[in-house]
N, C-alpha and C positions, 0 to 999 in steps of 0.2 A: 716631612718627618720632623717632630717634636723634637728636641737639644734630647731632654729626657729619656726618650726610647733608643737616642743616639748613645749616652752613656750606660743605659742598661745592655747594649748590645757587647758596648766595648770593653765592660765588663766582663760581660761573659766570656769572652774571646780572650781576656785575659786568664783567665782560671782556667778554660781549658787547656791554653798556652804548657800553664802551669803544672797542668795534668798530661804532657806530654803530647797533644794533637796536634795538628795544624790550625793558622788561622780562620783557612776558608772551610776548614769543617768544624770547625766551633762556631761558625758563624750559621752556617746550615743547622745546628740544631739549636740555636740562641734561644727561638721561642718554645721551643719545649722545655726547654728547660727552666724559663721564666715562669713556668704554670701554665703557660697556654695548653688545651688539649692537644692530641695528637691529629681529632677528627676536626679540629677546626677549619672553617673556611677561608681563613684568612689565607693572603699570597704566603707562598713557600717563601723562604728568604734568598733564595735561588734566582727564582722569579723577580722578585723586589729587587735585588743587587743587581739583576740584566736591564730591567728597567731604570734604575738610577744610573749607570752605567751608559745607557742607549741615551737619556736625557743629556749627559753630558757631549758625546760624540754630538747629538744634533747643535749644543750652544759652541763646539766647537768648530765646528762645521760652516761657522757662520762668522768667524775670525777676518778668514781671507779678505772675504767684499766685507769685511767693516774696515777693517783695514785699509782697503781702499779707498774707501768713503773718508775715513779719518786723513790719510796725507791730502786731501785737497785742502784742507782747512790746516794743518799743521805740517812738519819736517821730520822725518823719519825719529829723531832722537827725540824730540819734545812731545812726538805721538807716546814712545814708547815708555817715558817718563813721566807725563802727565797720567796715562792709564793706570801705571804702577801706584801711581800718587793718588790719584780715586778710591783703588781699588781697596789699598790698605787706610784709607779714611773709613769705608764700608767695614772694612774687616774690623777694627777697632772698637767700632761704634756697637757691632754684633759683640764683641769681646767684653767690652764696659755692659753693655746693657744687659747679657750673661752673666756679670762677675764670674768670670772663667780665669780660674788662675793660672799663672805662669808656670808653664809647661817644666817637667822636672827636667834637671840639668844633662843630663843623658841624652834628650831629643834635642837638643838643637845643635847638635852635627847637622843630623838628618834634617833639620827645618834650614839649615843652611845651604845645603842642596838643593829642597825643595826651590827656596827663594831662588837661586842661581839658576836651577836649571827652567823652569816653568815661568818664572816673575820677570825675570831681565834676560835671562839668552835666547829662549827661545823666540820671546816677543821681540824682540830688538834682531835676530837673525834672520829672523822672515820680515820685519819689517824694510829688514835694509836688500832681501832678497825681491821684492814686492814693486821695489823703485824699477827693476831692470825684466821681472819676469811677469808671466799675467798668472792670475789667480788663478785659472784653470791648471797651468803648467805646476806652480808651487804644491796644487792641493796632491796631484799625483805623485808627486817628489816624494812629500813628507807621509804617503800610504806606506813605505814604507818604516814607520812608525812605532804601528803593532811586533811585527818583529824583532826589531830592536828593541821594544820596549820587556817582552817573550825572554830575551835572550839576555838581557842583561838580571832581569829579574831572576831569572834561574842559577846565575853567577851568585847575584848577591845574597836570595836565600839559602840558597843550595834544597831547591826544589827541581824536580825533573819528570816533566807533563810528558804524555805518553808519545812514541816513535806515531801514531795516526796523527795528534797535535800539530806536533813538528810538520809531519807531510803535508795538511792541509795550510799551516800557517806560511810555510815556502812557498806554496800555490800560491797563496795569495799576495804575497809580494812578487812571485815572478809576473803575475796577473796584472799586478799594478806599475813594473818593472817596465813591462812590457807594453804597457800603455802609455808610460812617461817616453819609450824610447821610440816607439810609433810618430809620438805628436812635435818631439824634438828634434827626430829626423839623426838622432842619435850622437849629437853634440853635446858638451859640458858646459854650459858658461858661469857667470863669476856668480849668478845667482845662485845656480846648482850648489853651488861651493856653499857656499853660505846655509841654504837647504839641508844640505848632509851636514854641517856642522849644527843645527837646528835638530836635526833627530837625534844628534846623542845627548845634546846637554837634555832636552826635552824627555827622555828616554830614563836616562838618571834621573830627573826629578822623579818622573811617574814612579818608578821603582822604589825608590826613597822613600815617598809620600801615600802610596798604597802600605806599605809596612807599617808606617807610623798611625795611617787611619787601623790597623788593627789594634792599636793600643789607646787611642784616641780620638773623638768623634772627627771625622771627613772636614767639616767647616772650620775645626778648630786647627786641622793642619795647615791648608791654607791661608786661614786666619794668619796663626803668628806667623809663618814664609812670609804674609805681607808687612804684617808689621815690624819684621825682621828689615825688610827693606827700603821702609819710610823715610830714616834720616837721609839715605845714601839719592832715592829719586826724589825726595822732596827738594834736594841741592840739585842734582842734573835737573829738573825742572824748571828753575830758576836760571840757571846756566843757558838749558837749551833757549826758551824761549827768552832769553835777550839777546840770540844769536838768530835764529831760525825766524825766517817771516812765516808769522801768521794771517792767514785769510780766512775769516769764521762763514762755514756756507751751512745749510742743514744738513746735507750728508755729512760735512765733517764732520758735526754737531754729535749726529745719529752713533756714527761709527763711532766715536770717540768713547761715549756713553757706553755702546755694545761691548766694546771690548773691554773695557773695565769692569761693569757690573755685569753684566752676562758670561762672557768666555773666563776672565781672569777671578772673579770671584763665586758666579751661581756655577757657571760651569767643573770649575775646578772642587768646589762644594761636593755636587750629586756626584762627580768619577771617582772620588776618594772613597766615597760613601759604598760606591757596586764595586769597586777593587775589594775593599775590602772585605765584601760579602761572596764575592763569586772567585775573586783570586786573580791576582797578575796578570798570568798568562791567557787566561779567559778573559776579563775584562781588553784588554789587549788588542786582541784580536777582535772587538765590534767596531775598533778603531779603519778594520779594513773598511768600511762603509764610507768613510767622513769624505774621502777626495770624490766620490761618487756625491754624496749632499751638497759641499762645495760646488762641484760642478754645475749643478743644479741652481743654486742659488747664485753666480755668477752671470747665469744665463738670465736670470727674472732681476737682477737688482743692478749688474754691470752691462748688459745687452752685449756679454762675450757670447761667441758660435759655440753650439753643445753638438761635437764631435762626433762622428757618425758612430764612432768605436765604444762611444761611452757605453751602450744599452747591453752591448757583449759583455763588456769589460764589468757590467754589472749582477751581471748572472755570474759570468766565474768567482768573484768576488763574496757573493749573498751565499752561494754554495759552500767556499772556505770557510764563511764566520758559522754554518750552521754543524759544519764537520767541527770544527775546533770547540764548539759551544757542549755538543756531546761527547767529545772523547773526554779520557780520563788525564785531569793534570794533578 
């Protein structure tokens, strides 16, 4: 998607704002209202925002086992500093080479959030949860997610997605609930902790930064979140690693790479982008999907066991996000 077609959307979205609708139905008729015909072929913007949406969950999905890969070669803080430290070099580079100006003084509340909860808590709270738990276990934990992520966004707009929503999106975390509680044999440990403090800061971001992709193109939210937070891990950077030994191997190599320019910037990119098109609490909820991806990809890249329960735990799962994707929010 062209920066251009990104600012013509957000445009739109803003005047209908303005005109009293909602974001994610100004964003539903964006191209008709640009001139496009009504009979055109092109994807519905429905379709397009689930698709950029579903692209993000897969570069997210793929966090966990890079993650892993990354602490063989570095120490949970100077993983999670140097990534940051990449991520808004990239973002920058896109920002200058856009001449994208400085976001009006009103968003960056909300791109401070962004930063906090997405850029350093949640990377830094599964990184530090990841030393003690296996990515299989973490990816279940954090399914619960979508929910929280559902539940806060309805607080902070004051939008409220249909009683079918709701029913099918509690499915889907007891679904995953109950798969976390299966494999742990129904214990807490200190990873856990860490986990559940990981889906609320992480929950708050997404909330924060879906709203602002309705005023502003998706790349350019996470954009300045990262370059909000360059001074601050450019220094923990430095700090960590003349603490923290380093061992450069290629998976740390790989992972290090991954989670920076894949999850932390391409990733967070296209989810901005389908939030902002399909809406909060829909976008949300294809999040039920990722701890099933994870799992999947843990098994081909870490040679962890894929759970006999996983294949159930993925039909109830496919069923939730297909109920939530049709109801009305």
């Amino acid at each position: 998607m062209r920066p251009e077609d990104s600012a013509t959307a957000t445009t739109t979205i803003a005047v209908a704002a303005a005109e009293g609708s909602t974001p994610s139905a100004s964003a539903g008729t964006g191209s008709r209202r640009a001139g496009r015909p009504s009979g055109a072929e092109a994807p519905a913007p429905l379709t397009r925002g689930t698709l950029l949406a579903l692209l993000g969950v897969v570069s997210f999905s793929l966090t966990f086992p890079s993650t892993v890969w990354g602490l063989e070669s570095f120490g949970p803080w100077s993983l999670v500093a140097v990534r940051s430290t990449l991520a808004a070099l990239i973002a920058g580079a896109f920002l200058l080479a856009g001449r994208v100006p400085l976001p009006e003084r009103r968003h960056w509340a909300g791109l401070a959030v962004v930063a906090g909860g997405v850029v350093i808590g949640f990377p830094l709270l599964t990184t530090l949860a990841l030393q003690t738990s296996t990515t299989s276990h973490a990816a279940v934990v954090v399914g619960l997610l979508p929910l929280t992520t559902a539940t806060l966004a309805a607080i902070r707009t004051g939008r409220r997605p249909s009683r079918t929503f709701w029913f099918a999106a509690v499915a889907g975390a007891v679904v995953v609930l109950g798969f976390t509680v299966q494999q742990s044999g129904g214990a807490v440990s200190t990873g856990d902790v860490y986990l559940f403090g990981a889906l609320l800061v992480c929950a708050a971001g997404y909330t924060e930064g879906g709203r602002l992709a309705a005023l502003m193109p998706g790349w350019q939210v996470i954009g300045w979140a990262l370059v909000l937070c360059l001074p601050l891990m450019a220094v923990a950077s430095a700090v960590a690693l003349s603490i923290e030994p380093v061992h450069l191997t290629a998976h740390g190599v790989i992972g290090l790479a991954w989670v920076a320019a894949g999850s932390t910037f391409f990733g967070l990119y296209v989810w901005y982008r389908g939030m902002a098109e399909i809406g909060i609490p829909k976008a949300s909820q294809l999040q039920l999907s990722q701890p099933l991806l994870t799992l999947i990809w843990s098994v081909f890249l870490l040679g962890e066991s894929l759970p006999l329960a996983a294949p159930l735990a993925a039909v109830g799962v496919l069923v939730c996000i297909a109920v939530t994707q049709r109801a009305k929010s």
